[in-house]
Steps between C-alpha positions, in 0.01 A plus 500: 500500500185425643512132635155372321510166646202523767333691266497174265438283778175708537372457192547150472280460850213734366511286147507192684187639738339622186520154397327300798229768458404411214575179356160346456494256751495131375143292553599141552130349389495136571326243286133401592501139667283203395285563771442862431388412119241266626365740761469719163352219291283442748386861618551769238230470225678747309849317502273137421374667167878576346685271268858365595740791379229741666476322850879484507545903447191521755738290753820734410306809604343369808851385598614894428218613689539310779896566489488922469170582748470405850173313616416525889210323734364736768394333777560181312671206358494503116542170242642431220215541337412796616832646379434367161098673489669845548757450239204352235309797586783765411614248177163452354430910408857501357525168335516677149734707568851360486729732749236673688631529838273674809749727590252703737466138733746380751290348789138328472379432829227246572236517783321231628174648393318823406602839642425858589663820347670496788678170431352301770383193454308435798170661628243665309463708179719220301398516150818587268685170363785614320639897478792644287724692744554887489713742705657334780429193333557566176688169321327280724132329384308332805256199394271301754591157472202359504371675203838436315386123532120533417642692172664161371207304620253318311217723654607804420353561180646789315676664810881486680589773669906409453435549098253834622786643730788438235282676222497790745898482500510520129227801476713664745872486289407761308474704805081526577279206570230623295380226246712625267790267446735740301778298511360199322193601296622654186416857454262468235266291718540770777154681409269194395650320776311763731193525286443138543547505860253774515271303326561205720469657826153642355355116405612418855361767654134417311574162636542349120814342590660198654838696574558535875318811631842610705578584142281832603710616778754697226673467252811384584296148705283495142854422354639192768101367513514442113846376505379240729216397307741473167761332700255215665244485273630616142239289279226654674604842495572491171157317408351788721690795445686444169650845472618521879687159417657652189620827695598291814705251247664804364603689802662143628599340252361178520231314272327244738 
């Protein structure tokens, strides 16, 4: 009889290597400090506006955030607070969603300031402050640092470029950054959602409208510049532009 013994040994190895595979690896996410809650409180106009139970889920999904991806300084030493502006910046677009993961993110890298297409961030021709990776670096989303902090500044009006990059992220799950955000705009909305960007794009082209003219540059920026504006400066936009509030509440989920 044929001794089946190393045969079974075999398996077991191969089951056992299946397993380590795949097990979904275990995120340890630690609990926001203190400290990091005031650095919110005191920072993140977004996170100020919530009630209790709200800020509370906002501080369990910055914790996750900051737990699953990996944020990196080039050429530079980064804070605490600096580590917290990246994570409000991917939470805020997802807030109203309650297990929306970025699975297509593992790395966000942070310059010191502006950069090339090159990624260099010294010399001339600097002008790009935050860029969804592709290719090679595809996963990995690249933000200047100094524009991540003028976004959660007092000053900066309607824009942040961590909220404008992160909107990018989402356009881009479906599997095209086009302005189209598949995945989370119902698909009833699909076809007025692109008549009324149309008709947006047209009012700032005939200079009629107060919506950032980078808006013009396609459709896919038209997207992340509106976002902005709803994200920063809801009341207005929705004072403004009552039906891009309505679609823009609809596609995240969130009343503000």
């Amino acid at each position: 009889m044929m001794n089946i013994l190393p045969w079974l040994i075999l398996l077991a190895v191969f089951i056992v290597a299946l397993y380590f595979i795949f097990r979904k690896k275990k995120v340890v996410v630690a609990q926001l400090s203190k400290a990091d809650v005031k650095l919110l409180n005191e920072h993140v106009d977004f996170y100020i506006r919530l009630d209790g139970e709200k800020k509370q889920r906002f501080e369990k999904k910055i914790a996750r955030f900051l737990a699953i991806v990996k944020i990196e300084g080039v050429g530079l030493e980064l804070s605490v607070l600096d580590r917290l502006l990246v994570a409000a910046s991917a939470v805020i677009p997802i807030f109203g969603f309650d297990d929306w993961e970025y699975k297509n993110l593992t790395n966000v890298l942070l310059y010191p300031d502006t950069f090339n297409k090159d990624f260099q961030f010294e010399g001339g021709d600097r002008n790009i402050m935050g860029m969804v990776g592709s290719g090679f670096m595809n996963g990995q989303m690249i933000l200047s640092l100094a524009a991540l902090r003028h976004g959660f500044s007092k000053s900066a009006g309607k824009e942040n470029t961590g909220i404008h990059e992160f909107v990018h992220l989402l356009d881009k799950s479906d599997g095209a950054v086009n302005g189209i955000p598949s995945n989370l705009l119902a698909h009833e909305y699909t076809l007025p959602w692109i008549k009324l960007m149309r008709e947006k794009i047209a009012e700032i082209e005939d200079d009629k409208s107060d919506i950032n003219p980078y808006a013009l540059t396609n459709e896919a920026e038209f997207f992340a510049v509106v976002s902005e504006y709803f994200f920063e400066q809801p009341e207005i936009l929705k004072d403004k532009h009552p039906r891009l509030y309505d679609m823009l509440s609809k596609t995240f989920g969130q009343k503000l």
